[in-house]
C-alpha positions in Angstrom: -25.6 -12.7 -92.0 -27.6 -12.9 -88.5 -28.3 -16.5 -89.6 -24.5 -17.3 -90.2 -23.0 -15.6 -87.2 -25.9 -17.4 -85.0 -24.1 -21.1 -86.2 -27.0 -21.3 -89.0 -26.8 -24.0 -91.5 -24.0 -22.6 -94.6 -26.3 -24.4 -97.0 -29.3 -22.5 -96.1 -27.1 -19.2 -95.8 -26.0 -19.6 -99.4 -29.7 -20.5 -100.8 -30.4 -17.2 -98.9 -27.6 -15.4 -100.6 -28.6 -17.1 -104.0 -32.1 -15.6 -103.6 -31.1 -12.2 -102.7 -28.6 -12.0 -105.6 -31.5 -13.2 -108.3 -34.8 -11.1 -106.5 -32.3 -7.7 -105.7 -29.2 -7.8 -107.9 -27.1 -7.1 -104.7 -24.1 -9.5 -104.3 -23.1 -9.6 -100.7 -22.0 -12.5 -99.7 -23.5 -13.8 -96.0 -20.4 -13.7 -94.2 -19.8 -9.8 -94.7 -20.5 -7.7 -91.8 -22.5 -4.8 -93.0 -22.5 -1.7 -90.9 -25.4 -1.0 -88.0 -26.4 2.1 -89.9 -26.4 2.6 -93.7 -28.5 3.0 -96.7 -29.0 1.5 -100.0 -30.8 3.8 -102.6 -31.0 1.2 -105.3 -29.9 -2.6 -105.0 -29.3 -3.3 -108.6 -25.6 -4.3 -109.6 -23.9 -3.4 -106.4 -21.2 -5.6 -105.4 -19.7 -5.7 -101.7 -17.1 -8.1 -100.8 -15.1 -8.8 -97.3 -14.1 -5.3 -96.3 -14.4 -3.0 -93.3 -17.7 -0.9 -93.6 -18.0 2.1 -91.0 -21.5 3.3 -90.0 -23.4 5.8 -92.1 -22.3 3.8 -95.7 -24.5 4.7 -98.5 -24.6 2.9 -101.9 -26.4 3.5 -105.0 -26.6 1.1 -108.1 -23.7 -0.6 -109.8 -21.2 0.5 -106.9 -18.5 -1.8 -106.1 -16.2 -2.8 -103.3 -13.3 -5.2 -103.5 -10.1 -6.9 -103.4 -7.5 -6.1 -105.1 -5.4 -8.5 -107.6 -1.8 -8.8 -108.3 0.5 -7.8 -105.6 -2.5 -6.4 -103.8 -4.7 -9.7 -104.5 -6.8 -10.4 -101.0 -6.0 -6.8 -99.3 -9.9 -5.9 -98.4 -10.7 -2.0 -98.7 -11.2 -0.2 -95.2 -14.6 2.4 -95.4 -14.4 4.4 -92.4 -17.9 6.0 -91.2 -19.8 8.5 -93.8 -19.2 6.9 -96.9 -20.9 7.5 -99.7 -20.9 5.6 -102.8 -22.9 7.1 -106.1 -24.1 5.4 -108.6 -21.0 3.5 -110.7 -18.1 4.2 -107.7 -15.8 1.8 -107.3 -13.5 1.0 -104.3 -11.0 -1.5 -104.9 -8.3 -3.0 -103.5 -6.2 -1.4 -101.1 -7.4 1.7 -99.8 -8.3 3.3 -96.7 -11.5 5.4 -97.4 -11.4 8.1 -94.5 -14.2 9.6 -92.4 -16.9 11.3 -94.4 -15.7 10.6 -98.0 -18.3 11.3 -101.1 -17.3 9.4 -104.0 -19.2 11.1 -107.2 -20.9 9.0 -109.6 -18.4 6.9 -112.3 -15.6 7.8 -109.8 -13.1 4.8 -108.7 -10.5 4.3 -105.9 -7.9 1.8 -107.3 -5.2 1.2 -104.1 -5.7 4.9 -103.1 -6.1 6.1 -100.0 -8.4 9.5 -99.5 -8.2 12.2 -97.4 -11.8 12.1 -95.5 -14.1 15.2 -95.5 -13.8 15.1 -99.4 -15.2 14.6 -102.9 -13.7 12.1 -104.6 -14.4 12.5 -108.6 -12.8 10.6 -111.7 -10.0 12.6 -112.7 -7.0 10.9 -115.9 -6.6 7.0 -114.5 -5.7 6.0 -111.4 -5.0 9.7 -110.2 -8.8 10.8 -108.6 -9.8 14.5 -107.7 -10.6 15.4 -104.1 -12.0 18.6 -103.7 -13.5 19.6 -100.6 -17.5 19.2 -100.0 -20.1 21.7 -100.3 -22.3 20.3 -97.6 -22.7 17.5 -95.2 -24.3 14.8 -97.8 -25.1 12.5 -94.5 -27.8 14.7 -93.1 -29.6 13.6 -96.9 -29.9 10.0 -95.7 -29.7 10.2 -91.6 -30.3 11.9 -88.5 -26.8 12.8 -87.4 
């Protein structure tokens, strides 16, 4: 990403890319502008595409963010700051994930919005649990 926002070559960017995808299983694409403060507890499977990514994101294996198709098809995801993604979470389409939002492992956020301050947990489809959270997850990861 510094590369491509400094006017670096897109043919080297995407051989970067390629590299990062085969060595780290991470597929995040050059041109995505990743937070100034987050954490990634395991790289393998995680998928990011265009979005907005507030500070503080954490992401552990096989979590996803993106687009959303049909009606919604190109309306990128909003992550506001303090998001956490465990392993399996999914964020898709169009949703606003608000300020300090936990989203449990296997848990997904199809075109729903969330509260912030919240656990998010897989409830019947399309209809997630938030229940309130039992301690500030962030101080796990960062000094905030």
């Amino acid at each position: 990403n510094t590369i491509w926002r400094n006017n670096g070559d897109p043919g080297v960017c995407t051989q970067l890319f390629c590299l990062n995808k085969a060595l780290n299983g991470i597929d995040c694409y050059y041109e995505i502008q990743l937070p100034d403060y987050f954490f990634i507890g395991h790289l393998v499977g995680i998928v990011l595409a265009k979005a907005v990514y507030g500070n503080y994101l954490v992401l552990y294996q096989n979590s996803t963010v993106g687009k959303g198709h049909g009606l919604d098809y190109g309306v990128a995801p909003v992550l506001e700051e303090g998001v956490v993604m465990y392993a399996g979470a999914a964020i898709i389409g169009r949703c606003r994930v608000a300020k300090n939002t936990v989203i449990s492992q296997g848990a997904s956020l199809i075109n729903r919005n969330t509260p912030g301050d919240c656990i998010v947990y897989a409830g019947s489809p399309g209809k997630p649990i938030f229940a309130p959270p039992m301690k500030n997850v962030l101080e796990d990861f960062f000094r905030i």
